[in-house]
C-alpha positions as a LaTeX table, in Angstrom:
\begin{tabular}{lrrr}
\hline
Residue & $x$ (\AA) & $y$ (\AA) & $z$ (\AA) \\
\hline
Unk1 & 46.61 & $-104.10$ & $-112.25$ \\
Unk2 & 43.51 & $-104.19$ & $-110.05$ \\
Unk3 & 41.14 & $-101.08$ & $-109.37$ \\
Unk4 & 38.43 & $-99.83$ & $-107.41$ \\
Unk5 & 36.02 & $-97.69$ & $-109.33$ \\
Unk6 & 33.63 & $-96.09$ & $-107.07$ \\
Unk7 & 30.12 & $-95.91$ & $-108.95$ \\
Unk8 & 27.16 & $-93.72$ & $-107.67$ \\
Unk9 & 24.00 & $-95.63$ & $-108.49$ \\
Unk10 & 22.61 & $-91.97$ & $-109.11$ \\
Unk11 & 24.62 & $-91.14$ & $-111.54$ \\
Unk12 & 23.26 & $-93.79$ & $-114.04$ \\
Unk13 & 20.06 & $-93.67$ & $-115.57$ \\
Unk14 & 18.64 & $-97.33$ & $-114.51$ \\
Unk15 & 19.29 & $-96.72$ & $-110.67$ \\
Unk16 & 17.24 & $-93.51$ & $-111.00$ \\
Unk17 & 15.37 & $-92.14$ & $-108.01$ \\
Unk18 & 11.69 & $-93.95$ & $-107.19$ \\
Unk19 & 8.89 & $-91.74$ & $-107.59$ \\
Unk20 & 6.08 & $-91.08$ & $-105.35$ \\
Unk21 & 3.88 & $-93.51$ & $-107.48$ \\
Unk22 & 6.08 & $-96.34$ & $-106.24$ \\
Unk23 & 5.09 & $-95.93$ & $-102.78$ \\
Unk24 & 1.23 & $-95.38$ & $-103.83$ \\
Unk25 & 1.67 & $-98.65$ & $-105.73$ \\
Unk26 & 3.55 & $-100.34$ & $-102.14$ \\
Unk27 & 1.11 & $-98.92$ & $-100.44$ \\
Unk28 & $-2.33$ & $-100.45$ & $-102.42$ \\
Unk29 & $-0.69$ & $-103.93$ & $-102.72$ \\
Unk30 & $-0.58$ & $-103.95$ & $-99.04$ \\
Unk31 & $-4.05$ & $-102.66$ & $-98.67$ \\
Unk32 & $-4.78$ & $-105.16$ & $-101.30$ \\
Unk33 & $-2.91$ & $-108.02$ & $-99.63$ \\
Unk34 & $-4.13$ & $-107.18$ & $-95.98$ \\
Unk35 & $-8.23$ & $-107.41$ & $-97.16$ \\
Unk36 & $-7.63$ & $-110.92$ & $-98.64$ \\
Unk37 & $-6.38$ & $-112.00$ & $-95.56$ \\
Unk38 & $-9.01$ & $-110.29$ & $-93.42$ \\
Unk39 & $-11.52$ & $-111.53$ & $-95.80$ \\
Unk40 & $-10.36$ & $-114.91$ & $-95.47$ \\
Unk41 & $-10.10$ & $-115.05$ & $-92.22$ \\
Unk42 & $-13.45$ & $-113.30$ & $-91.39$ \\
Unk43 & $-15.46$ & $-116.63$ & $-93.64$ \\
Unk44 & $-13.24$ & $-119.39$ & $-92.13$ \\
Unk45 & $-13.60$ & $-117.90$ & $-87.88$ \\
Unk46 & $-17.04$ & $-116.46$ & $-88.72$ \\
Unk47 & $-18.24$ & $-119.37$ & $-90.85$ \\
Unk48 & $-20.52$ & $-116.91$ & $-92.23$ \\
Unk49 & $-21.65$ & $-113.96$ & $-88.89$ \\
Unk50 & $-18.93$ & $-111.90$ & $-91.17$ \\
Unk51 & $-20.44$ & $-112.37$ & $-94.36$ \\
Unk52 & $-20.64$ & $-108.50$ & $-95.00$ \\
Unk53 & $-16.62$ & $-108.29$ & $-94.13$ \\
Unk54 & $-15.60$ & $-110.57$ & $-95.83$ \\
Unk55 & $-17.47$ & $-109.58$ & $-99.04$ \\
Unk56 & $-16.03$ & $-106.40$ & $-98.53$ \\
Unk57 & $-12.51$ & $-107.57$ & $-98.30$ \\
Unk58 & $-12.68$ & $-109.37$ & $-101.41$ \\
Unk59 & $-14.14$ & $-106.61$ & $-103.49$ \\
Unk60 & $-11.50$ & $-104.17$ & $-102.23$ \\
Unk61 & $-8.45$ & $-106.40$ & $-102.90$ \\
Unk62 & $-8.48$ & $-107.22$ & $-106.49$ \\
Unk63 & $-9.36$ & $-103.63$ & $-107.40$ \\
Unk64 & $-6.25$ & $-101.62$ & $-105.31$ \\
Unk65 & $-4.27$ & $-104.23$ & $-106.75$ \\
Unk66 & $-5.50$ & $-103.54$ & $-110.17$ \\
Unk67 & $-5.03$ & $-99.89$ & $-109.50$ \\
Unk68 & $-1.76$ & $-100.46$ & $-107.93$ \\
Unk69 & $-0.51$ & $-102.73$ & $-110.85$ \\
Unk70 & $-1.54$ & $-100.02$ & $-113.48$ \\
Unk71 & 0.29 & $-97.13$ & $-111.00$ \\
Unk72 & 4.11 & $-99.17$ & $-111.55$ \\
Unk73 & 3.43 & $-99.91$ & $-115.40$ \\
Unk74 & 3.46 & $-96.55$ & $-115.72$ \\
Unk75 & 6.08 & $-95.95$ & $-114.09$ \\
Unk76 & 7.93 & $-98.32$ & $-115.81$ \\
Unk77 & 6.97 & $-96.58$ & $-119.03$ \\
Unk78 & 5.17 & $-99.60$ & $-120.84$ \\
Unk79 & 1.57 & $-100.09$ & $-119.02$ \\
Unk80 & 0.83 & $-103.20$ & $-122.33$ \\
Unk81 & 3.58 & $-105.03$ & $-120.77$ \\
Unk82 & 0.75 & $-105.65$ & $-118.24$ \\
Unk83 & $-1.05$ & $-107.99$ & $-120.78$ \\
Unk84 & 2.33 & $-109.98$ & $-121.40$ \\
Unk85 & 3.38 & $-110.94$ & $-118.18$ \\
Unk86 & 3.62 & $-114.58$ & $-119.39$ \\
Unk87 & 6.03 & $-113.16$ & $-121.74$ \\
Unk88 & 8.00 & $-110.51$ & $-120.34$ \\
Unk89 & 7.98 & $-111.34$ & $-116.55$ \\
Unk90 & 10.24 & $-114.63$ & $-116.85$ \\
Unk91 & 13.23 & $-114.00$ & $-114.45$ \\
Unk92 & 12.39 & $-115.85$ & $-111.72$ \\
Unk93 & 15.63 & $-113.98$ & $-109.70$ \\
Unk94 & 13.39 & $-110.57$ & $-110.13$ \\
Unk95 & 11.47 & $-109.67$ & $-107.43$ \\
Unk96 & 9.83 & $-107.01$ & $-109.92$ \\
Unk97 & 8.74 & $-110.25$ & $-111.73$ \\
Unk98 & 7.84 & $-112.50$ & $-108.89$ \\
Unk99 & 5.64 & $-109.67$ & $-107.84$ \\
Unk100 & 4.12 & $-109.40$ & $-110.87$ \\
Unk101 & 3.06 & $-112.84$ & $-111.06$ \\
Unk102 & 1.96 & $-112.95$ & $-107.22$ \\
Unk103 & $-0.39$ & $-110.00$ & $-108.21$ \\
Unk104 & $-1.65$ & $-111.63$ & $-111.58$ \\
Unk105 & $-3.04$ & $-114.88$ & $-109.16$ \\
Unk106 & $-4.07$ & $-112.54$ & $-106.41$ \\
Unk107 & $-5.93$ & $-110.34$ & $-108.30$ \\
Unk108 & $-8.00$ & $-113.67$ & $-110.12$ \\
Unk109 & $-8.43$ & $-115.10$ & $-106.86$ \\
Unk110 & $-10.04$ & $-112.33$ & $-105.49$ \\
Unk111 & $-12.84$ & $-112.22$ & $-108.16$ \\
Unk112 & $-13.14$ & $-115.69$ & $-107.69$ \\
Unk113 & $-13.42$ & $-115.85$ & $-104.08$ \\
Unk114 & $-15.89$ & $-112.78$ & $-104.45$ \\
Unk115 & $-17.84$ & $-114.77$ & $-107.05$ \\
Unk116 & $-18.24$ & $-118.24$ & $-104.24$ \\
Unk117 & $-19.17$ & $-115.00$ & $-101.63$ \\
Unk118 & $-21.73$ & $-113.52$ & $-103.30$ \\
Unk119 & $-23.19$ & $-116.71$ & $-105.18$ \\
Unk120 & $-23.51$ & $-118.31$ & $-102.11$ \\
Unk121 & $-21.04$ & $-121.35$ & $-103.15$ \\
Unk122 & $-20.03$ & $-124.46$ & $-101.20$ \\
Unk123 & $-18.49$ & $-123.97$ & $-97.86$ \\
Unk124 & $-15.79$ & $-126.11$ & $-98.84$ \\
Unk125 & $-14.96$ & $-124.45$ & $-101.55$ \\
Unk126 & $-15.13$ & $-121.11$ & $-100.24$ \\
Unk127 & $-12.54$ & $-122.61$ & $-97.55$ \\
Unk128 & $-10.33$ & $-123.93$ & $-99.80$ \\
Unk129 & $-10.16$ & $-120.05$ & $-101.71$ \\
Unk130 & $-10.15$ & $-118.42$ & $-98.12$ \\
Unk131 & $-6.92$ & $-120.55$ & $-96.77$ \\
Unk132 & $-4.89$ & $-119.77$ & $-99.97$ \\
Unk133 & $-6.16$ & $-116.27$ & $-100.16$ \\
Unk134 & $-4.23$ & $-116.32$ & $-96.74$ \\
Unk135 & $-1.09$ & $-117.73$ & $-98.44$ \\
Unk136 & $-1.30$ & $-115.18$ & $-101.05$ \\
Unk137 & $-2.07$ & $-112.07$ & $-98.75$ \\
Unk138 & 1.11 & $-112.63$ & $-96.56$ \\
Unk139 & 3.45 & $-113.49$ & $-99.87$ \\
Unk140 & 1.94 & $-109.91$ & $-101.29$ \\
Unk141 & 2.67 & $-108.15$ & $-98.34$ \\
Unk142 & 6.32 & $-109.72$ & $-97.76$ \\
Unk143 & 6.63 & $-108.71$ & $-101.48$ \\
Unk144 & 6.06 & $-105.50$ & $-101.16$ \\
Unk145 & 8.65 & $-105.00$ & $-98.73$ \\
Unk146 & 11.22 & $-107.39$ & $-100.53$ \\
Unk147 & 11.16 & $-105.37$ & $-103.44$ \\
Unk148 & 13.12 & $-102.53$ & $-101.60$ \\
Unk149 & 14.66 & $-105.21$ & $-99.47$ \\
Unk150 & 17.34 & $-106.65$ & $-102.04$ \\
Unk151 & 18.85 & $-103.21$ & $-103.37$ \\
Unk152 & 21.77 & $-103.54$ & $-101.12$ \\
Unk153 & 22.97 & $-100.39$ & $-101.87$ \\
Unk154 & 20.26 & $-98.58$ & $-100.39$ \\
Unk155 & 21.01 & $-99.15$ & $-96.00$ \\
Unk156 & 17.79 & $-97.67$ & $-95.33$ \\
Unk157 & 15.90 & $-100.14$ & $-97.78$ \\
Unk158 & 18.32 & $-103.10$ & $-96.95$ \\
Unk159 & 17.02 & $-104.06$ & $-93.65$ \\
Unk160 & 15.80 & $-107.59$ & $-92.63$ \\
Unk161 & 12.88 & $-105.56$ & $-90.64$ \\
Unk162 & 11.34 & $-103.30$ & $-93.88$ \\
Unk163 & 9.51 & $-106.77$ & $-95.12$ \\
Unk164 & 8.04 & $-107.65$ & $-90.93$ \\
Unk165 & 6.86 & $-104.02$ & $-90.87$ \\
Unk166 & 5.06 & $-103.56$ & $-94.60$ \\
Unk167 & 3.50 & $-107.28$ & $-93.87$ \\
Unk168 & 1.80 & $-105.72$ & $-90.91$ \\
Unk169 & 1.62 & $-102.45$ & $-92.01$ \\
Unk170 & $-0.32$ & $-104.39$ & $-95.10$ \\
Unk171 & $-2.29$ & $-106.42$ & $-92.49$ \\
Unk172 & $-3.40$ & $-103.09$ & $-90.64$ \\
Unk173 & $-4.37$ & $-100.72$ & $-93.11$ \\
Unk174 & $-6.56$ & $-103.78$ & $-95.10$ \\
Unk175 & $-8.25$ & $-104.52$ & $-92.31$ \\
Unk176 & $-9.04$ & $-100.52$ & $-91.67$ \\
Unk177 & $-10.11$ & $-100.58$ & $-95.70$ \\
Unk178 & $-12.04$ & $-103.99$ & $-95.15$ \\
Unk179 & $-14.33$ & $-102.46$ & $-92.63$ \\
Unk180 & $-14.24$ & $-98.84$ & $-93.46$ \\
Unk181 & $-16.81$ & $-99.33$ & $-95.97$ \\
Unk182 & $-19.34$ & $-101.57$ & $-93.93$ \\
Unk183 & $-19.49$ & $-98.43$ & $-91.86$ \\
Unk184 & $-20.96$ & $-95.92$ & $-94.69$ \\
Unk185 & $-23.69$ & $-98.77$ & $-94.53$ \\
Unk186 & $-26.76$ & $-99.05$ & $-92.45$ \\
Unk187 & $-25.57$ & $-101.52$ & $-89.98$ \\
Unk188 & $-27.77$ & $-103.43$ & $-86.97$ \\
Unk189 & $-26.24$ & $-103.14$ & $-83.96$ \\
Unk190 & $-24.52$ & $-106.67$ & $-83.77$ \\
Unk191 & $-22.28$ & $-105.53$ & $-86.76$ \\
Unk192 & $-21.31$ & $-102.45$ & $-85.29$ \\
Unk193 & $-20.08$ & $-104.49$ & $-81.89$ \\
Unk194 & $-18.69$ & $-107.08$ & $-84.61$ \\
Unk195 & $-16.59$ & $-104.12$ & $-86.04$ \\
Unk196 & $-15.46$ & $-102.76$ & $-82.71$ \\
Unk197 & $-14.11$ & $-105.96$ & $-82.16$ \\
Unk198 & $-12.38$ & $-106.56$ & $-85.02$ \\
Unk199 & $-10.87$ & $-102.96$ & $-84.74$ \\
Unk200 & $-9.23$ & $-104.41$ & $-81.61$ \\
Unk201 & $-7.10$ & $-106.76$ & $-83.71$ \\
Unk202 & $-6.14$ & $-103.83$ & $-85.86$ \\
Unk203 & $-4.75$ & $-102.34$ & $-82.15$ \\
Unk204 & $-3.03$ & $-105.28$ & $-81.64$ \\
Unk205 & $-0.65$ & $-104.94$ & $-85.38$ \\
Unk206 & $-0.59$ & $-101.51$ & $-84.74$ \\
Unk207 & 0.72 & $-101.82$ & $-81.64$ \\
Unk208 & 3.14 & $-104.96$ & $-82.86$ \\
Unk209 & 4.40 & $-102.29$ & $-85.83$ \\
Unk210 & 4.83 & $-99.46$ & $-83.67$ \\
Unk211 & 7.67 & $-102.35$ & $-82.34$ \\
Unk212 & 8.94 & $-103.26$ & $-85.15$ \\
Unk213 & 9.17 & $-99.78$ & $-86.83$ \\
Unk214 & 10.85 & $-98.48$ & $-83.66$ \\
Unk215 & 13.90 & $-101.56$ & $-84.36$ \\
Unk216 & 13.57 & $-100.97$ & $-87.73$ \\
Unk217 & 15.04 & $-97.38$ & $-87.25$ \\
Unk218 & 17.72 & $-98.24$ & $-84.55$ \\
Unk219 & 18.69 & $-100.72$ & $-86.91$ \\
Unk220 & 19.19 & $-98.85$ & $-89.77$ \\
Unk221 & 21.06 & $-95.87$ & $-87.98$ \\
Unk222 & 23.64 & $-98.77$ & $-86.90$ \\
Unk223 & 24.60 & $-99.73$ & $-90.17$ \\
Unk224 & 27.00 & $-96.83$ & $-91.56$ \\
Unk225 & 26.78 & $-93.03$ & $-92.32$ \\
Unk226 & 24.05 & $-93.41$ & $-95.24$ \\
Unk227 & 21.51 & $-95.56$ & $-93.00$ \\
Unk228 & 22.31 & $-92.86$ & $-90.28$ \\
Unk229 & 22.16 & $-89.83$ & $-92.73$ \\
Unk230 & 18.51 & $-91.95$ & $-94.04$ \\
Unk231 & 17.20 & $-92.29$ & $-90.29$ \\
Unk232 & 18.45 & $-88.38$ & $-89.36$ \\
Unk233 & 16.22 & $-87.43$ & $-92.49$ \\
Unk234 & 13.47 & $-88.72$ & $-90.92$ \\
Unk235 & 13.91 & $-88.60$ & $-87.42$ \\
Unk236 & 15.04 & $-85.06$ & $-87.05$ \\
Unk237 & 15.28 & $-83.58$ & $-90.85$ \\
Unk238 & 13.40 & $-82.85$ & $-93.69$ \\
Unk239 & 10.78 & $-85.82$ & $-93.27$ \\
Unk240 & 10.79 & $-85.37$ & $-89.14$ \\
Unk241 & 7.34 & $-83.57$ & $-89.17$ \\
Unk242 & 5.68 & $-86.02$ & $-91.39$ \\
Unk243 & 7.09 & $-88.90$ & $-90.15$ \\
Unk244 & 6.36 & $-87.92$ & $-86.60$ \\
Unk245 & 2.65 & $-86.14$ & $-86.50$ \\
Unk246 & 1.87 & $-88.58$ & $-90.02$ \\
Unk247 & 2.93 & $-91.88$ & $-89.58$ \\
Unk248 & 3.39 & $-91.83$ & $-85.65$ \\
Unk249 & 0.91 & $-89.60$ & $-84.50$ \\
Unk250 & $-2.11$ & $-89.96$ & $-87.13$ \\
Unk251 & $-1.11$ & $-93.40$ & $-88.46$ \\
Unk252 & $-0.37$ & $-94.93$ & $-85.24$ \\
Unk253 & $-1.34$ & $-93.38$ & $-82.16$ \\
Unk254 & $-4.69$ & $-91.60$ & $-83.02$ \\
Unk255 & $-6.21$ & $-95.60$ & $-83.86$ \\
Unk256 & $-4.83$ & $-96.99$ & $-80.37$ \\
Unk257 & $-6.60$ & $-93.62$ & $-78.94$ \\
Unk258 & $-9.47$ & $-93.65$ & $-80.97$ \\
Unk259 & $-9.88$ & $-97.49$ & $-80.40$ \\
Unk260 & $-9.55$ & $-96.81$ & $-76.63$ \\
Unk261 & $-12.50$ & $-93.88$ & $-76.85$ \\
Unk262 & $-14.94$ & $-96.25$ & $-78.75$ \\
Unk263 & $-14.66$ & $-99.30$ & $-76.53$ \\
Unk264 & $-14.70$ & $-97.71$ & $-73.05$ \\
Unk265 & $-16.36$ & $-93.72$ & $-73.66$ \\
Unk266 & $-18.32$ & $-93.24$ & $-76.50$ \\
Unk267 & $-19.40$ & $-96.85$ & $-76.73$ \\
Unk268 & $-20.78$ & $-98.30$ & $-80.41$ \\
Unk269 & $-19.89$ & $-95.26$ & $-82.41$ \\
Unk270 & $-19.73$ & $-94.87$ & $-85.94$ \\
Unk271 & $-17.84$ & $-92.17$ & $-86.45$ \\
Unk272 & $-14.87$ & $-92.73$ & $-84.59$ \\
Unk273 & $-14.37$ & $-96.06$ & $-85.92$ \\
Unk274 & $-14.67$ & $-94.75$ & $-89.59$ \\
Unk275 & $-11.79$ & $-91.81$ & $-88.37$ \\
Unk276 & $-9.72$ & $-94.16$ & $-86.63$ \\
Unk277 & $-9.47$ & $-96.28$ & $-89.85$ \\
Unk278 & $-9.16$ & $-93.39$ & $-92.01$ \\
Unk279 & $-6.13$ & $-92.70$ & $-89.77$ \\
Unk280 & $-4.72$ & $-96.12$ & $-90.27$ \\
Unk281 & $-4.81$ & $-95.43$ & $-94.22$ \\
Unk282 & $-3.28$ & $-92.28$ & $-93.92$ \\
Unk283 & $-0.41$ & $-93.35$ & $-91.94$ \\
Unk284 & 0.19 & $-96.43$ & $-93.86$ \\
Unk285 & 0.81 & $-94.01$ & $-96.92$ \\
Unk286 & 2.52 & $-91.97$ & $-95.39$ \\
Unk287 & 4.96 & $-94.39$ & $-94.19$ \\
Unk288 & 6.24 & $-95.67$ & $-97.75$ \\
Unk289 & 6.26 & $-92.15$ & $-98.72$ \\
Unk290 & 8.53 & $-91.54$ & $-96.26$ \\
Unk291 & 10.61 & $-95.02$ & $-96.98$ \\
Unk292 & 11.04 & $-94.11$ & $-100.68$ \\
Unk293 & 11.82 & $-90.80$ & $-100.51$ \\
Unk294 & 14.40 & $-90.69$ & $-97.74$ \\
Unk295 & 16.11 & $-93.69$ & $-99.23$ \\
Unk296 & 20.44 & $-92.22$ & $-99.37$ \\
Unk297 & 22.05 & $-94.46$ & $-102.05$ \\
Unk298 & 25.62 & $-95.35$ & $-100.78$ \\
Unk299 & 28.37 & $-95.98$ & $-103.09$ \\
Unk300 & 28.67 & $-99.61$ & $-105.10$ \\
Unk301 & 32.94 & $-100.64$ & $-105.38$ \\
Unk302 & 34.14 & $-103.07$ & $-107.76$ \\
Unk303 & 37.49 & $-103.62$ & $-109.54$ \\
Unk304 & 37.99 & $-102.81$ & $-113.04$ \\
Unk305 & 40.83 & $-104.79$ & $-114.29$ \\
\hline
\end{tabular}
């Protein structure tokens, strides 16, 4: 005789809750991931005018991803499994592990494309680390969102759109990172223009994710009563204020405003570039917070014979 047995992931110990240092560690890997690929991209278009961006880029991405990396072993309970990934991290069906080794050659790619920066090396070279610094910034920031992408039993986590919006999500809040710090710098007045218009690209992903976050939601509340019960939690529940004030109104709005004020008011500021990227960091935060936490786990069926 065939049964169902329902089973409540909650209920057992390995399907346990995510913490908030999960969403810290999503959250640095796509800061991480997003300043490669600005970095990258600044020294291959610039061909050197964005020296001082794209050192910054690659100085900021191994670290958060060092920090990140040290956040989930941790949380995992074992931070020396981090020194035996060749060892431990072998299932190649794990996202956890596939992550783990995407971070690994990240994080030594960085310090290597740093070392070509800041020594000066070939161009070539220097290309060659910036195009598959690309690669690697894109497959970080899909990763990121894969991760919460394959636990099916989570409607809120299992959407084809979660991985589109932390890949520019990623792309937006390293490029906000990547120039943030040039701005604490004495810069000449060609830099600052060269950071207003880079902060237009950053309008254009934000403006792309306010998009895709906006299907992302519908989609979810479509699926059945958990993704709806997930979506009312943070639409018009528990997470509505910080959802809609954090992630819409500081994380996404304020740049697009602040953006707006610096190119056509208050022309070649400092200060409103340096809070409209601040802004972008916050949000970006905010938003996994908000992901992880309002996650509602629906039922798993199978038969017990």
């Amino acid at each position: 005789m065939v049964m169902l047995y329902e089973l409540w992931p909650w209920e057992v110990p390995e399907y346990a809750p995510w913490s908030w240092i999960i969403a810290f560690y999503l959250f640095l890997g796509g800061v991480g991931a997003g300043a490669l690929v600005t970095a990258s991209l600044a020294d291959l278009i610039g061909r050197g005018k964005y020296r001082d961006i794209s050192k910054s880029g690659v100085l900021i991405s191994p670290i958060v991803l060092i920090i990140g990396s040290i956040l989930l072993l941790f949380d995992l309970g074992d931070p020396l499994r981090g020194i035996q990934i060749p060892r431990a991290f072998v299932n190649t069906g794990s996202w956890l592990a596939i992550g783990a080794w995407l971070l690994m050659i990240t994080i030594i790619l960085g310090f290597t494309y740093a070392y070509t920066l800041f020594r000066d090396k070939s161009r070539g070279l220097r290309v060659f680390l910036a195009i598959i610094g690309i690669l690697l910034g894109i497959a970080v920031g899909t990763y990121t969102g894969l991760l919460l992408r394959v636990l099916q039993f989570i409607p809120l986590w299992h959407s084809d759109f979660l991985p589109l919006l932390f890949v520019l999500s990623a792309l937006s809040t390293g490029l906000a990172a990547t120039l943030f710090f040039p701005l604490l710098t004495k810069l000449t007045e060609e830099k600052m223009k060269t950071v207003h218009r880079l902060s237009i690209v950053d309008d254009a992903i934000v403006a792309f994710e306010i998009l895709v976050l906006a299907i992302f939601i519908d989609s979810v509340s479509k699926t059945n009563a958990f993704g709806m019960e997930s979506v009312a939690a943070i639409t018009t529940g528990v997470y509505s204020l910080l959802f809609w004030v954090g992630v819409i109104g500081i994380g996404l709005v304020a740049p697009l405003f602040l953006s707006t004020m610096s190119l056509t008011v208050v022309k070649h500021s400092r200060t409103l570039p340096i809070i409209e990227f601040t802004c972008v960091l916050i949000g970006g935060l905010l938003l996994r917070l908000i992901i992880i936490y309002a996650a509602i786990k629906q039922p798993i069926f199978f038969p017990v014979i």
